[in-house]
N, C-alpha and C positions, 0 to 999 in steps of 0.2 A: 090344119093350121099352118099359116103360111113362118116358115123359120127364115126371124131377123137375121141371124146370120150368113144367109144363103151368099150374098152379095159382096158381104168384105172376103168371107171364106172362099167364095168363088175366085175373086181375086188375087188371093195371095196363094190360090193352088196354082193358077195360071203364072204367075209371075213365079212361083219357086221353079214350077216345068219349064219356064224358058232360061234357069240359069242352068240347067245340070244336061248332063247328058252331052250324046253328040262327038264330034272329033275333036271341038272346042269349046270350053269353058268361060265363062264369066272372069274368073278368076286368069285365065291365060291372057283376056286383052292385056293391051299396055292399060295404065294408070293416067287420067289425061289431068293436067293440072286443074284445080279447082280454085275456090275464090268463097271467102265468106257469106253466110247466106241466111238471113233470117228472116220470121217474120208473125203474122197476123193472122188468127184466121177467126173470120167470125158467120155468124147467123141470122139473118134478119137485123143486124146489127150488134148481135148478145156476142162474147169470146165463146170459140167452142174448148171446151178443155175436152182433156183425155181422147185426143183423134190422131187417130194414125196415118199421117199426109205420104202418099207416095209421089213421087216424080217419076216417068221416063221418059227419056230424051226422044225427039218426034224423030231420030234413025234407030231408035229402039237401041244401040250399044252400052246408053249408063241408064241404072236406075239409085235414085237417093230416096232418102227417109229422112221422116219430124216425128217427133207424137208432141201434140201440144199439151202445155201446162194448163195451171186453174186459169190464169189470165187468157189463156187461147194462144201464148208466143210462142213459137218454135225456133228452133237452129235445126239446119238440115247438116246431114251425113252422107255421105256416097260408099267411101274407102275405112274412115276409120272417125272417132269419133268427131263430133261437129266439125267435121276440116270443108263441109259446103257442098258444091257442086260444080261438074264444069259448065262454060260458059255455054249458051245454047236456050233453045225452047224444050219446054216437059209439057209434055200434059201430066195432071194430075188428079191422083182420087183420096177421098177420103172417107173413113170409116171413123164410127164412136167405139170405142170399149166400153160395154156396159157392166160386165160381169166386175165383182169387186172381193178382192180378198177380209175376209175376215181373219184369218191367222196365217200363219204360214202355209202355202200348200192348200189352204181350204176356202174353197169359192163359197160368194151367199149364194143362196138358193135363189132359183128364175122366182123376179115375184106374180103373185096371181095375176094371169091376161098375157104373162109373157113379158121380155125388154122390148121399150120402146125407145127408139134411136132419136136421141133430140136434133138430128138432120135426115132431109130425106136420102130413101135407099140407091136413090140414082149418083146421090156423088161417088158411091164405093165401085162404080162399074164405069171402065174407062173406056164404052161405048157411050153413055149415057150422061158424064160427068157436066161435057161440054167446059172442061176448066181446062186452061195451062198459064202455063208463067214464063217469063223469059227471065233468065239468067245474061247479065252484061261479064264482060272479063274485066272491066273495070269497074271504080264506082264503088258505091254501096248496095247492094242486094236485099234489099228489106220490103220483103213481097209483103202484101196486103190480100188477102183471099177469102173474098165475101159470096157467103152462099145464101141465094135467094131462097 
């Protein structure tokens, strides 16, 4: 059986290996000013909620985060909470969370057949997404991000 998660989880092992390790850090670059940043993300025209939008910058040195709400809106993050992004082009991927708490600490159970990701698996793989956004240093920043 082929595992939905292959593809986000794929991703975020790759993206946490490129921040650690090495002579230098993530954490050592400078901080580079950022600018407000929100926005839209939808599916065939529906809001996607509960997706976790990553950014990285096409020289690879920042990476930001969204997870969108019920509506699909997001504010993106780099350094610390909603402070945005710097100004530049990302490509970007995105992933559903399907799993859902029932209590504290306890996940439901996978239902029969497995989760099914209400977007295809090629947005979670940032060979495949074919998506980016540009960020202005001016302006308003209010991406719109429609997946076919």
């Amino acid at each position: 059986m082929k595992n939905p998660f292959f593809p986000p989880l794929a991703f975020a092992l790759i993206a946490s290996a490129g921040c650690s390790g090495g002579s230098s850090s993530h954490k050592d670059l400078p901080k580079e000013p950022t600018v407000p940043v929100t926005g839209m993300l939808k599916y065939q025209g529906k809001p996607v909620p509960n997706a976790s939008i990553n950014f990285q910058s096409a020289d690879g040195k920042v990476s930001a985060r969204a997870t969108s709400d019920a509506a699909g809106m997001f504010t993106v993050s780099t350094y610390g909470g909603n402070d945005g992004a710097p100004a530049g082009t990302y490509k970007v991927v995105v992933a559903v969370n399907m799993t859902t708490e029932i209590s504290p600490g306890v996940l439901a159970p996978e239902p029969p057949g497995g989760f099914k990701s209400p977007i295809p698996s090629k947005y979670a793989n940032p060979s495949t997404s074919g998506l980016s956004v540009e960020v202005k240093a001016s302006g308003k920043n209010e991406l719109q991000i429609d997946l076919k």
